[in-house]
PyMOL Python script that loads the backbone (N, CA, C, O; Angstrom):
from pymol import cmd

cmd.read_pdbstr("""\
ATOM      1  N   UNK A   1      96.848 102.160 117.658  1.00  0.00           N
ATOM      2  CA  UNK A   1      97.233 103.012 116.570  1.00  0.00           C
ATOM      3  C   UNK A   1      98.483 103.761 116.991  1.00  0.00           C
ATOM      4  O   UNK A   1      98.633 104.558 117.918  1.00  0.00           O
ATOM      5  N   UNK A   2      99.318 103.328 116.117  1.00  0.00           N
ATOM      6  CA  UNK A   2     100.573 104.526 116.438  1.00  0.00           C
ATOM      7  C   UNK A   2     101.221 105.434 115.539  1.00  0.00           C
ATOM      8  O   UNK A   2     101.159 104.981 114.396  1.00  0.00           O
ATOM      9  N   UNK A   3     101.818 106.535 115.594  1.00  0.00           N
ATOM     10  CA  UNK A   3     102.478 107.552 114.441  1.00  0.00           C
ATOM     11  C   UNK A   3     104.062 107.685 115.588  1.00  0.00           C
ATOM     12  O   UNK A   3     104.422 107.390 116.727  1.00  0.00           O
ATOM     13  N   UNK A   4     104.547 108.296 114.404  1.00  0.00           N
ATOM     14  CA  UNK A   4     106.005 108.399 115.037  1.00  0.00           C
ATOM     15  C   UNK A   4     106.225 109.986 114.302  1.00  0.00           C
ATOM     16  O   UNK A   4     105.674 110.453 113.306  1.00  0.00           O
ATOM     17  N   UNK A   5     107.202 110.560 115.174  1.00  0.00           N
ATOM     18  CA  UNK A   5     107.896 112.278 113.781  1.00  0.00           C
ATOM     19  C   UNK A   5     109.085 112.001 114.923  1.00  0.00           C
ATOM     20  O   UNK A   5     109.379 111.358 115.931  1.00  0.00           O
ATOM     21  N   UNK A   6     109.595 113.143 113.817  1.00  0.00           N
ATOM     22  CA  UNK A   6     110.975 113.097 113.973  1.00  0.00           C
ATOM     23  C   UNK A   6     111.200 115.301 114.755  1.00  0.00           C
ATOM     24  O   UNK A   6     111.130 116.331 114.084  1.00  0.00           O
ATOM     25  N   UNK A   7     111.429 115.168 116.136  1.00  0.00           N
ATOM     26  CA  UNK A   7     111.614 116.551 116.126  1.00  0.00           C
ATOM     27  C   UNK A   7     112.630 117.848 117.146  1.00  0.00           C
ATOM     28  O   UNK A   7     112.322 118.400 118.202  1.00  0.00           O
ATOM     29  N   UNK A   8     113.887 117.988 116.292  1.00  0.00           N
ATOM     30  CA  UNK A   8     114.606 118.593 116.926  1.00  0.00           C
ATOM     31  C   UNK A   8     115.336 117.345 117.112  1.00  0.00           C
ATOM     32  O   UNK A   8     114.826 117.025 118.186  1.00  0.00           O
ATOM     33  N   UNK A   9     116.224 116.331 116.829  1.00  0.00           N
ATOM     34  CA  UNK A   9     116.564 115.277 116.733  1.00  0.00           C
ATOM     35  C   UNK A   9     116.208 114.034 118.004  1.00  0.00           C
ATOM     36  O   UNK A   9     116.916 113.098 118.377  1.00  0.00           O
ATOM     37  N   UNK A  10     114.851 114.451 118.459  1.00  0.00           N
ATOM     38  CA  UNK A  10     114.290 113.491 119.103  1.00  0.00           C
ATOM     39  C   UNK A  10     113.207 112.492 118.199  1.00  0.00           C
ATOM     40  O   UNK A  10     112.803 112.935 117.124  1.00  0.00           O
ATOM     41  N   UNK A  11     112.881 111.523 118.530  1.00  0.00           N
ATOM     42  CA  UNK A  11     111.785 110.511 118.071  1.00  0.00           C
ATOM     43  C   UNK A  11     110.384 110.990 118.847  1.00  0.00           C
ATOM     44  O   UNK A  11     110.486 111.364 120.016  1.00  0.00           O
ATOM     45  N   UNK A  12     109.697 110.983 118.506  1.00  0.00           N
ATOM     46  CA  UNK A  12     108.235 111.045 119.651  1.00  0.00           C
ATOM     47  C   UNK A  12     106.970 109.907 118.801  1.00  0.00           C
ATOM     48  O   UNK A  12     106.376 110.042 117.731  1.00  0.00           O
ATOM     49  N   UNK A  13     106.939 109.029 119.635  1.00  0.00           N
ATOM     50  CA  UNK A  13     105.890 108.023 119.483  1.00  0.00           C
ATOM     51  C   UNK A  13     104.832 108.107 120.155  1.00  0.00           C
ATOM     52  O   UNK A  13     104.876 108.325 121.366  1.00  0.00           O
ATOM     53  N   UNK A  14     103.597 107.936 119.437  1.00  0.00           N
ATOM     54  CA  UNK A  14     102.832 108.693 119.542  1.00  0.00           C
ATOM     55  C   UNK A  14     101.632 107.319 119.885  1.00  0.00           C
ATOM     56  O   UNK A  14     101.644 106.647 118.854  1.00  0.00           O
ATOM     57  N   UNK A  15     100.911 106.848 120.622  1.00  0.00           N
ATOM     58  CA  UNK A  15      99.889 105.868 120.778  1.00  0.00           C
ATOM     59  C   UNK A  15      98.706 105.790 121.345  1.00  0.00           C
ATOM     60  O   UNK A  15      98.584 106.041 122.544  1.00  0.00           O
ATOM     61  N   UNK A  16      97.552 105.396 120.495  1.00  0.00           N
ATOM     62  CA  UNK A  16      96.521 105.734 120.625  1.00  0.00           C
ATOM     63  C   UNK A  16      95.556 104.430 121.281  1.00  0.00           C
ATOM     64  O   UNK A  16      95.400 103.369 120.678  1.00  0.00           O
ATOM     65  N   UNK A  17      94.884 104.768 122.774  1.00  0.00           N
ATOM     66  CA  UNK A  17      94.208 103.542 122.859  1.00  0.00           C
ATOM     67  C   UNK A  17      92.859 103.872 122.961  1.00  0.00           C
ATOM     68  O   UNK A  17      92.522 104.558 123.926  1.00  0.00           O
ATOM     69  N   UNK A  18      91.911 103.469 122.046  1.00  0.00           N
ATOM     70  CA  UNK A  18      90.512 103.097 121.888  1.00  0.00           C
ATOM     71  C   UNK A  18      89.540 103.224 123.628  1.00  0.00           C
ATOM     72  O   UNK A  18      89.563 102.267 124.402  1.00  0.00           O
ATOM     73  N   UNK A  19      88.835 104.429 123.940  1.00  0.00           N
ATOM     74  CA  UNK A  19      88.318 103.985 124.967  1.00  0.00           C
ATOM     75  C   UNK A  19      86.605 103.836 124.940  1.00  0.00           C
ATOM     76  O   UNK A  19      85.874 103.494 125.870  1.00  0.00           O
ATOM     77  N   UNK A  20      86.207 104.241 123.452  1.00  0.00           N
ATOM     78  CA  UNK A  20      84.641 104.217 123.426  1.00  0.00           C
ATOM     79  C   UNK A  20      84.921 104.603 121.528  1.00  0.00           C
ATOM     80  O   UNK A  20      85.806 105.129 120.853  1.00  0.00           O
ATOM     81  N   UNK A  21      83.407 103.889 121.262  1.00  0.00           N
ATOM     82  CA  UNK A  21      83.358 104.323 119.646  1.00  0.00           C
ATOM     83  C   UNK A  21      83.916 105.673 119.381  1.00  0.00           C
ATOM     84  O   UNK A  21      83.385 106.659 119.893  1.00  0.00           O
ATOM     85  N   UNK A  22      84.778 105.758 118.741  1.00  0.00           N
ATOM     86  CA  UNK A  22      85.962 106.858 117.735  1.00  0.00           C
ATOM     87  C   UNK A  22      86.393 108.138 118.688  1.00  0.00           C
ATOM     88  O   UNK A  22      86.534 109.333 118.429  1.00  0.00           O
ATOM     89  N   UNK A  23      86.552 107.301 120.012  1.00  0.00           N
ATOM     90  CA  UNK A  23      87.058 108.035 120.330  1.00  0.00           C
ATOM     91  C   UNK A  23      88.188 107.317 121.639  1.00  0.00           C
ATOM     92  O   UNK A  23      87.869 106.259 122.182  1.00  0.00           O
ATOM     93  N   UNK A  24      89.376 107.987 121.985  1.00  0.00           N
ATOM     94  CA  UNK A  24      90.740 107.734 121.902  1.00  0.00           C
ATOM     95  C   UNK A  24      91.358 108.478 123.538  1.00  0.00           C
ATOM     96  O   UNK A  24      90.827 109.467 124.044  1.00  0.00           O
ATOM     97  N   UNK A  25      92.810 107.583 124.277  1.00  0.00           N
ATOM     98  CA  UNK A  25      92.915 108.162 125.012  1.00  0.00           C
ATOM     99  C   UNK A  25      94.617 108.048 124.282  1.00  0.00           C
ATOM    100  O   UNK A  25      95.257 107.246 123.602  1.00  0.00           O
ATOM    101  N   UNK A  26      94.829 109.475 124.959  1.00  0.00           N
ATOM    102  CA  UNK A  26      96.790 109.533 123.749  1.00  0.00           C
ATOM    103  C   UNK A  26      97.529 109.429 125.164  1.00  0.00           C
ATOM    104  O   UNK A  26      97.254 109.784 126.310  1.00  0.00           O
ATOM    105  N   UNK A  27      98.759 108.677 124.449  1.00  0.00           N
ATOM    106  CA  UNK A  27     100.075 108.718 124.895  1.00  0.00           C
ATOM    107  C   UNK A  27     101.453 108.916 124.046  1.00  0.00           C
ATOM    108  O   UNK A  27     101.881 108.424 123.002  1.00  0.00           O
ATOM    109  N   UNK A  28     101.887 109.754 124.871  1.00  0.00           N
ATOM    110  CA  UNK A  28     103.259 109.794 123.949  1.00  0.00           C
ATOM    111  C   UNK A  28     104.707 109.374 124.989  1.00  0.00           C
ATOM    112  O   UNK A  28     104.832 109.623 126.188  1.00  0.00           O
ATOM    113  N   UNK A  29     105.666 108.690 124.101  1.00  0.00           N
ATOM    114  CA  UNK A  29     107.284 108.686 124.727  1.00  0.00           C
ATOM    115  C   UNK A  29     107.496 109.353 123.659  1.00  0.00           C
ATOM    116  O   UNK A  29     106.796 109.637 122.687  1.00  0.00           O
ATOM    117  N   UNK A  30     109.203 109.701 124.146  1.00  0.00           N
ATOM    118  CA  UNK A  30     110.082 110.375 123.873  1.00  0.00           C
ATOM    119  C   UNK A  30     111.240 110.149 123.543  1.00  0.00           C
ATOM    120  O   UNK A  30     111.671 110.662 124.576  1.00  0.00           O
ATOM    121  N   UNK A  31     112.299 109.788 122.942  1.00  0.00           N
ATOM    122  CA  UNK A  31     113.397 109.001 123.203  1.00  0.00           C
ATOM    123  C   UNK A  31     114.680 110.093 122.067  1.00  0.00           C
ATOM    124  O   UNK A  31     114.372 110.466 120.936  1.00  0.00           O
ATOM    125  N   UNK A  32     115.813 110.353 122.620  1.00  0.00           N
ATOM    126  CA  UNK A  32     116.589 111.021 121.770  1.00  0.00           C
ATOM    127  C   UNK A  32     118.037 110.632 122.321  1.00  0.00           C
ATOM    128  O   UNK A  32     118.228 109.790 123.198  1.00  0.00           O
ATOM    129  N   UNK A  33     119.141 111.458 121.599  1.00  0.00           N
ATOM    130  CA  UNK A  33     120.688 111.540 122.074  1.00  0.00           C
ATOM    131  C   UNK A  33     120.877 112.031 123.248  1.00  0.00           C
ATOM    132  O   UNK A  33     121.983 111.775 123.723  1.00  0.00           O
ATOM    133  N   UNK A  34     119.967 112.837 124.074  1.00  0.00           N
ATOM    134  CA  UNK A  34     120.066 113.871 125.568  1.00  0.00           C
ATOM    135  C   UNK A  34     119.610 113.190 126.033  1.00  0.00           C
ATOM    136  O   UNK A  34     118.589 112.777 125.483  1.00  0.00           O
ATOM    137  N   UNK A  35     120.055 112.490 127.528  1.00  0.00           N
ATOM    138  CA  UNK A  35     119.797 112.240 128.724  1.00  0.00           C
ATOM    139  C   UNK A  35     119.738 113.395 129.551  1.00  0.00           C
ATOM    140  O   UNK A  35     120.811 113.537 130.137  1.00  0.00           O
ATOM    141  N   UNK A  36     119.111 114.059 129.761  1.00  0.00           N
ATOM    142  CA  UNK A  36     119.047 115.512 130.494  1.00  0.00           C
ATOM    143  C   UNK A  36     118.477 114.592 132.021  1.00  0.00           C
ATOM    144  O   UNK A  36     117.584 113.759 132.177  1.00  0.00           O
ATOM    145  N   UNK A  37     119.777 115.406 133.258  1.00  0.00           N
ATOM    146  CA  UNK A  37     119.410 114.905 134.150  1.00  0.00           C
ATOM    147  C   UNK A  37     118.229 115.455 134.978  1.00  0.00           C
ATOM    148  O   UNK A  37     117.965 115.196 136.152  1.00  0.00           O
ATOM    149  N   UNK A  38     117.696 116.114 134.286  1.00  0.00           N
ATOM    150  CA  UNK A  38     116.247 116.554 134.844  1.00  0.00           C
ATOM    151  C   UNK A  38     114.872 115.840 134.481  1.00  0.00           C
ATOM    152  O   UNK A  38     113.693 116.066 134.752  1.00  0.00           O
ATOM    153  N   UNK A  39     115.749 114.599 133.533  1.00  0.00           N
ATOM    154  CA  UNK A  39     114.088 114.391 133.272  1.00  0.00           C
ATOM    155  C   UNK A  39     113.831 113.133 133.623  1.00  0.00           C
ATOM    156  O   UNK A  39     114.633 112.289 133.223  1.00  0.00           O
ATOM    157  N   UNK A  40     112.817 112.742 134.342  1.00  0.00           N
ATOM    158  CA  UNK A  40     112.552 112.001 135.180  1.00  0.00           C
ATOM    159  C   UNK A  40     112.099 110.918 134.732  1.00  0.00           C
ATOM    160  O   UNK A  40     111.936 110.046 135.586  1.00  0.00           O
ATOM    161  N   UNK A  41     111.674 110.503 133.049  1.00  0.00           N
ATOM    162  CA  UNK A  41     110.634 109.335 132.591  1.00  0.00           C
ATOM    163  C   UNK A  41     111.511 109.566 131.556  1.00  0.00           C
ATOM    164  O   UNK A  41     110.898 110.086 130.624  1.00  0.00           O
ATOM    165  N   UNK A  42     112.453 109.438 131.358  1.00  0.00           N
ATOM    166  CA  UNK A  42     113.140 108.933 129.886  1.00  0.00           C
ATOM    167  C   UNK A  42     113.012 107.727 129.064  1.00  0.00           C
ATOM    168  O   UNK A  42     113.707 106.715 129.150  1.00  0.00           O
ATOM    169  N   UNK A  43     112.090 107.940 128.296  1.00  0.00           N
ATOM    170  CA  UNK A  43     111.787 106.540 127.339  1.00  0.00           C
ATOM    171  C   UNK A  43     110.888 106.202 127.921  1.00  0.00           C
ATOM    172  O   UNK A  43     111.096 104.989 127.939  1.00  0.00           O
ATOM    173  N   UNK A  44     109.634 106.409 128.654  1.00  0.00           N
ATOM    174  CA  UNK A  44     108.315 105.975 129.470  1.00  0.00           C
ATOM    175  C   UNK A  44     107.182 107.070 128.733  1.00  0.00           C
ATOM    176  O   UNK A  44     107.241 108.248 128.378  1.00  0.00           O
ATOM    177  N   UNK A  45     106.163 106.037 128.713  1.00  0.00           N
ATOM    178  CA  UNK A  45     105.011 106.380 128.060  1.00  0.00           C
ATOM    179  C   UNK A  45     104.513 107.616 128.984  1.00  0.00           C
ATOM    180  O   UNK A  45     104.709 107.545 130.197  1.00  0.00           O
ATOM    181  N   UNK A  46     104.014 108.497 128.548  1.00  0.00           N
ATOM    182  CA  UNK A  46     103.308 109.294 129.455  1.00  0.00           C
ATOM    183  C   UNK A  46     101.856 109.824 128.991  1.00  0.00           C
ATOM    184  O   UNK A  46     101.783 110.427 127.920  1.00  0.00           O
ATOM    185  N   UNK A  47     100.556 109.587 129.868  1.00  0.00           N
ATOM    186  CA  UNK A  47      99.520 109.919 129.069  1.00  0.00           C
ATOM    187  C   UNK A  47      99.049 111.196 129.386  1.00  0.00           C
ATOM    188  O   UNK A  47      99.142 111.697 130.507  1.00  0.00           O
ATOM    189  N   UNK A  48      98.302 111.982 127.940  1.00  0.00           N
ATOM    190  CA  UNK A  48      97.644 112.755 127.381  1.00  0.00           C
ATOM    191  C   UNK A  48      96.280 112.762 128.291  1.00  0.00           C
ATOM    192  O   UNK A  48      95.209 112.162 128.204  1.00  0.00           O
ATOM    193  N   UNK A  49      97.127 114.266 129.716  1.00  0.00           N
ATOM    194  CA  UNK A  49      95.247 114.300 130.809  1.00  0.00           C
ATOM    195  C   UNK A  49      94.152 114.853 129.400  1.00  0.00           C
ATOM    196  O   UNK A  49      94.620 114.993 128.271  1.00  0.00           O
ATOM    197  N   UNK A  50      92.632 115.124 129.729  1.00  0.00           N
ATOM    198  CA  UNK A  50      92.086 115.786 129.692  1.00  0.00           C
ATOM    199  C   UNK A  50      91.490 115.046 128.297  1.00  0.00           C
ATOM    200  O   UNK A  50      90.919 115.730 127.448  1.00  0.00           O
ATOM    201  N   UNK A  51      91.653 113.737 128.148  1.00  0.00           N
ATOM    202  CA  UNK A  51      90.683 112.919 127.306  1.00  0.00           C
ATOM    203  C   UNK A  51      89.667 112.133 127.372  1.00  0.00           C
ATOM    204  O   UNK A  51      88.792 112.919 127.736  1.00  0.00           O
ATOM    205  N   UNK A  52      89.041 110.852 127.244  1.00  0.00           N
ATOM    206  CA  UNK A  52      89.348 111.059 125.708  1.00  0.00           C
ATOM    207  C   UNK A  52      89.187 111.838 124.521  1.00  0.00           C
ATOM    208  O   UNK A  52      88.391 112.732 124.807  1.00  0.00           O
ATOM    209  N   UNK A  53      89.605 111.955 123.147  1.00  0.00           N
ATOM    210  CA  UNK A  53      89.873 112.824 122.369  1.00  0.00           C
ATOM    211  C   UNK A  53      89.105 112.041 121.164  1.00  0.00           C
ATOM    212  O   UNK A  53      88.665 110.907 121.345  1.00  0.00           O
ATOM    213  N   UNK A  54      88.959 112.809 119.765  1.00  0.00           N
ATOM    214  CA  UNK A  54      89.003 111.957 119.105  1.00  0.00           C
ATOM    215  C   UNK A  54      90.024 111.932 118.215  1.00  0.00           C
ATOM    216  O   UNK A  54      90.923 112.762 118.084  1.00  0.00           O
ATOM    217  N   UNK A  55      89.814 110.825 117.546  1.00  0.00           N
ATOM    218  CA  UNK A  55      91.503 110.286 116.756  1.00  0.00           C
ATOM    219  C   UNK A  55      91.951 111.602 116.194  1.00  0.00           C
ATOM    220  O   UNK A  55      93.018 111.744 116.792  1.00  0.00           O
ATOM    221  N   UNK A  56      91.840 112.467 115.563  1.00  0.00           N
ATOM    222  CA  UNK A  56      93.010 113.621 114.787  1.00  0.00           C
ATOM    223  C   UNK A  56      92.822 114.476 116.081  1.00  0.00           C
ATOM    224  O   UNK A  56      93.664 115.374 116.087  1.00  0.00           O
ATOM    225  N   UNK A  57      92.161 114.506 116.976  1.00  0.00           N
ATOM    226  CA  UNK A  57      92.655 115.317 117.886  1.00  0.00           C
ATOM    227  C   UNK A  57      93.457 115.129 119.467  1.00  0.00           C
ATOM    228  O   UNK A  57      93.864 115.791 120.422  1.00  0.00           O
ATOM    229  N   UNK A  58      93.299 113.160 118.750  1.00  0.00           N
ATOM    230  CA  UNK A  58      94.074 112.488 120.040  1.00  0.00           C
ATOM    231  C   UNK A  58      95.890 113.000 119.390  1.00  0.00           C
ATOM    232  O   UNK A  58      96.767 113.606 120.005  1.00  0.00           O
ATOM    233  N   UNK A  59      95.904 112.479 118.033  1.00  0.00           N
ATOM    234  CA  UNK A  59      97.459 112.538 117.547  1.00  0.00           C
ATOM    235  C   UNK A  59      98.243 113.900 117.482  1.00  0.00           C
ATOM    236  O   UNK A  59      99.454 114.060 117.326  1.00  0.00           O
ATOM    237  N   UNK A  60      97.079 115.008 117.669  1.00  0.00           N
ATOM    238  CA  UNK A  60      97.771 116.448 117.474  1.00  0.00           C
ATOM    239  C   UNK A  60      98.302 116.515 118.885  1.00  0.00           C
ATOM    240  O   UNK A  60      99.458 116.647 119.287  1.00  0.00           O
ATOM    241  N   UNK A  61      96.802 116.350 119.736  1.00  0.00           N
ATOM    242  CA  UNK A  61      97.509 116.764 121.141  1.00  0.00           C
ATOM    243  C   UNK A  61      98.654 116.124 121.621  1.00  0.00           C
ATOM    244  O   UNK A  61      99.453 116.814 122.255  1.00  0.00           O
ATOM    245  N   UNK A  62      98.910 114.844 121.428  1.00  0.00           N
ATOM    246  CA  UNK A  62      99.932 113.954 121.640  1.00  0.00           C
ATOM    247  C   UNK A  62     101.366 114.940 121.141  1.00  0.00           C
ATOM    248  O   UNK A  62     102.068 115.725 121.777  1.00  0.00           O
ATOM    249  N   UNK A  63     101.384 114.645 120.237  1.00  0.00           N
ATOM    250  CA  UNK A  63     102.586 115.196 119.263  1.00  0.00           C
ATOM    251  C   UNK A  63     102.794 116.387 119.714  1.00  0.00           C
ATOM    252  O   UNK A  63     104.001 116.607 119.622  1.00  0.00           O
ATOM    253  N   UNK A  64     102.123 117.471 120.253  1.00  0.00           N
ATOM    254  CA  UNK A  64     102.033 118.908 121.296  1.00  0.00           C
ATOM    255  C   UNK A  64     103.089 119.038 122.256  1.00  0.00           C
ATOM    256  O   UNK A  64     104.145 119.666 122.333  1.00  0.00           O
ATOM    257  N   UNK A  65     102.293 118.045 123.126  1.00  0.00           N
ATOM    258  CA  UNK A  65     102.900 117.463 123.950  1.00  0.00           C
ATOM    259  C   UNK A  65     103.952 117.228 123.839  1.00  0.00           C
ATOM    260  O   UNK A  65     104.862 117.944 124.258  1.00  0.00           O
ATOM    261  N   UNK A  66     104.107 116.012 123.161  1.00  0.00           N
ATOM    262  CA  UNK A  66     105.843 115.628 122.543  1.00  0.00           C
ATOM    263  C   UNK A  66     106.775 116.307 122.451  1.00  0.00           C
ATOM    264  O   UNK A  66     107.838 115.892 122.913  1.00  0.00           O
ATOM    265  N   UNK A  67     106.694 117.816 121.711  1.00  0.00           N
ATOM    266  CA  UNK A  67     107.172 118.264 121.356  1.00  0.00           C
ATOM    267  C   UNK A  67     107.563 119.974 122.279  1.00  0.00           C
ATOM    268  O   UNK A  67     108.525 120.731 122.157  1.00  0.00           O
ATOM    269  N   UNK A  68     106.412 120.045 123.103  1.00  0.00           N
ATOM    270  CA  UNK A  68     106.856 120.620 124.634  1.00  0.00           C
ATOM    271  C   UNK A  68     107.567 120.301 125.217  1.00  0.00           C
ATOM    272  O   UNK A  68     108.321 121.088 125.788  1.00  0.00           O
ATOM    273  N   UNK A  69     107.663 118.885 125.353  1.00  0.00           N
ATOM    274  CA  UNK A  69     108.701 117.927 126.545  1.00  0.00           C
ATOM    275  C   UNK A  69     110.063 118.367 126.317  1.00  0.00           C
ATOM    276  O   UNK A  69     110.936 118.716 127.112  1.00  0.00           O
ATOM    277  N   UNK A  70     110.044 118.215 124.275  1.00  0.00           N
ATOM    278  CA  UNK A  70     111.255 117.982 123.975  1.00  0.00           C
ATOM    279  C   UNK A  70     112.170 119.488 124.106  1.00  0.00           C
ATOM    280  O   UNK A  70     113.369 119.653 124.327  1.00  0.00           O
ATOM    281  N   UNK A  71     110.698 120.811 123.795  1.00  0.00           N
ATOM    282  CA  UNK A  71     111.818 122.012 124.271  1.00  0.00           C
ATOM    283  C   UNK A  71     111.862 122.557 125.408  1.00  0.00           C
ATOM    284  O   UNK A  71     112.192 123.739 125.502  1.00  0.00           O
ATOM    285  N   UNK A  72     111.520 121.760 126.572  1.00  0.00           N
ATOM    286  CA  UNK A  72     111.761 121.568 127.819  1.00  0.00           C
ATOM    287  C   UNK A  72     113.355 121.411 128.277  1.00  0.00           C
ATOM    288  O   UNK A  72     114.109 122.087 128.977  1.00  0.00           O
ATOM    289  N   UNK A  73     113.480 120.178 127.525  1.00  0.00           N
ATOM    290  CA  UNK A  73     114.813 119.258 127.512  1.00  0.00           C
ATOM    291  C   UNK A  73     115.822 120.238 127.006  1.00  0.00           C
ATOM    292  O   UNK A  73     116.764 120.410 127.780  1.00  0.00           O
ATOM    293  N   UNK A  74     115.857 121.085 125.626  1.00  0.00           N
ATOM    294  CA  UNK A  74     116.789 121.244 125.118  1.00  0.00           C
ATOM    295  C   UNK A  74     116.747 122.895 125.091  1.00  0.00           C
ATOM    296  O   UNK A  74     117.760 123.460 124.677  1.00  0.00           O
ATOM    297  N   UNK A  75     115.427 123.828 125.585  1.00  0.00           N
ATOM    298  CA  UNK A  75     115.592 125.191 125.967  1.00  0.00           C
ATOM    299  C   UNK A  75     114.977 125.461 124.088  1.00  0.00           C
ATOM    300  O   UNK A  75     114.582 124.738 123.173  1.00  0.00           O
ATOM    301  N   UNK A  76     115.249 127.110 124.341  1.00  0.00           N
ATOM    302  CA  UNK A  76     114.399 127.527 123.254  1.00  0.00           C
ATOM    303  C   UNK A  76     115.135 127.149 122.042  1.00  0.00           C
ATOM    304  O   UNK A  76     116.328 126.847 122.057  1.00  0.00           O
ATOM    305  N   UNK A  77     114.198 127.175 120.706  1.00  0.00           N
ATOM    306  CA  UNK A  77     114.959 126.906 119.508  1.00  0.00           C
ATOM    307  C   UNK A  77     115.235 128.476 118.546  1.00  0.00           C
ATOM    308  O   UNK A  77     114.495 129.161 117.840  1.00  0.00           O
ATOM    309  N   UNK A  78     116.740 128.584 118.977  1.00  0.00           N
ATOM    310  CA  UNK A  78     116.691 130.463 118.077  1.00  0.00           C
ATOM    311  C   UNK A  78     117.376 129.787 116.491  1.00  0.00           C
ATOM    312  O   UNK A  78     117.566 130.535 115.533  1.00  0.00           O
TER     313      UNK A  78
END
""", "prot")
cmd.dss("prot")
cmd.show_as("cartoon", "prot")
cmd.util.cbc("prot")
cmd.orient("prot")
C-alpha cells in the first residue's frame, strides 16, 4: 500500500508492508530539490521504529515522520 503528499516542496512516499492481519509496518522516503549535505539517506526508504501499527495509524505516523525529516533539512517554517 502506498500514499504520496506533497510537503514544503518535497515528495514523501509513504509504504505500507502487511506484517499480521490489519496490521502494518511503515516506511517512508523522501525525495525533493535540496541535497542538504547533512543528510545521509537521500532518496532511501527509512522504516517507521516502534511498530507494527495499524493501517491509519501506520500512514499518519509515516507522513510525521516525513515531514520531521523534511524540517530537519530545511530549518523552521516562519
Amino acid at each position: 500500500m502506498q500514499r504520496t503528499l506533497n510537503y514544503r516542496g518535497f515528495k514523501i512516499d509513504v509504504d505500507l508492508v502487511p506484517t499480521s492481519k490489519d496490521m502494518f509496518d511503515a516506511w517512508f522516503r523522501i525525495d525533493g530539490p535540496a541535497q542538504a549535505p547533512a543528510v545521509a539517506a537521500p532518496g532511501q526508504r527509512i522504516k517507521v521504529r516502534g511498530g507494527p501499527f495499524s493501517q491509519r495509524w501506520a500512514y499518519f505516523v509515516a507522513e510525521i515522520a516525513g515531514q520531521a525529516s523534511i524540517d530537519v533539512i530545511l530549518g523552521p517554517d516562519e
